[in-house]
FIDODREN-625947 format. One record per residue (C-alpha): residue in three letters; residue number from 1; x, y, z. Coordinates in steps of 0.2 Angstrom, whole numbers, plus 5000, padded with zeros to 4 digits. Example, Ala and Ser with C-alpha at 12.3 -4.5 7.8 and 13.67 -1.06 7.14 Angstrom:
NODE:residuo:num:u:v:w
NODE:ala:1:5062:4978:5039
NODE:ser:2:5068:4995:5036
***
This chain:
NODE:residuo:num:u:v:w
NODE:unk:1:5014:4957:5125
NODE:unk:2:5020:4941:5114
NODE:unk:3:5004:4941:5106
NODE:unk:4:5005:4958:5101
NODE:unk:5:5022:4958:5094
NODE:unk:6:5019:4941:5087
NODE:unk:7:5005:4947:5077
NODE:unk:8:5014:4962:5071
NODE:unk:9:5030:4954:5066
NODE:unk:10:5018:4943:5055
NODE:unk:11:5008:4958:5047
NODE:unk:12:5023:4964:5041
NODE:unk:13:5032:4951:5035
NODE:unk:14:5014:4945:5024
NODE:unk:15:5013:4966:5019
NODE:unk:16:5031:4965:5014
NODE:unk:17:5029:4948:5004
NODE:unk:18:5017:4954:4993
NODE:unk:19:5021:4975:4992
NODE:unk:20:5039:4970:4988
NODE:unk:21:5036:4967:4969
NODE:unk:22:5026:4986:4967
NODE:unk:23:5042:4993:4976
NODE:unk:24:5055:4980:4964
NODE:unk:25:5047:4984:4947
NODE:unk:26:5040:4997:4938
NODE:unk:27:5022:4992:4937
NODE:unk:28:5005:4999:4931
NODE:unk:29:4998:5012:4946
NODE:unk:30:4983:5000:4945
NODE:unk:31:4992:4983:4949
NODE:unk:32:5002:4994:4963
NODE:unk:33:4987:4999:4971
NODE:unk:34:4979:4981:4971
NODE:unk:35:4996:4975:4979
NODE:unk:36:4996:4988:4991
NODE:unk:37:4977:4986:4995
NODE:unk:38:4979:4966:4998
NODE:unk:39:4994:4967:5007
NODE:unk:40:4988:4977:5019
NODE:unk:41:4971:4965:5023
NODE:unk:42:4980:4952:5021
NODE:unk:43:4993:4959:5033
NODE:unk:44:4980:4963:5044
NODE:unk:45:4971:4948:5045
NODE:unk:46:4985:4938:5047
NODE:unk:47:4991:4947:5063
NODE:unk:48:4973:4948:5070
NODE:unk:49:4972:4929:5068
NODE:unk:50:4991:4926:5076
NODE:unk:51:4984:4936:5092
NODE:unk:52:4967:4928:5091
NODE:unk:53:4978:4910:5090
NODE:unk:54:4992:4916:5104
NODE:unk:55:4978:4922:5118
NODE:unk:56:4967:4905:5115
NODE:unk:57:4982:4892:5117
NODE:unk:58:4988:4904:5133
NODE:unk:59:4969:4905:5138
NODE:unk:60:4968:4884:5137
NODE:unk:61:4986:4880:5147
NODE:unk:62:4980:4893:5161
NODE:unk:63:4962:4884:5162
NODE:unk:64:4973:4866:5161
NODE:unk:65:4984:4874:5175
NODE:unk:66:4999:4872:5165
***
């Protein structure tokens, strides 16, 4: 469950970062659309690679009997 939420706290928070400036300015429908495009893979990947991260370090101190 930590790895989920982890991950989807950190998606957000990198779509956020870089969406924020197409929601603060009035820019072109183009550049909005690029924002809105990278923030979301960005976002995406970013959370997939903070559950990926979480499960291996739990995986390794179970294995190490910690």
């Amino acid at each position: 469950m930590y790895a989920l939420v982890s991950g989807g706290v950190l998606a957000l928070l990198v779509f956020g970062a870089i969406v924020t400036p197409a929601l603060m300015w009035n820019l072109p429908r183009s550049v909005s659309l690029t924002l809105l495009t990278t923030g979301g893979c960005l976002g995406a990947l970013a959370g997939i690679v903070r559950i990926v991260n979480v499960l291996r370090e739990h995986g390794r101190q179970r294995r190490a009997g910690r």
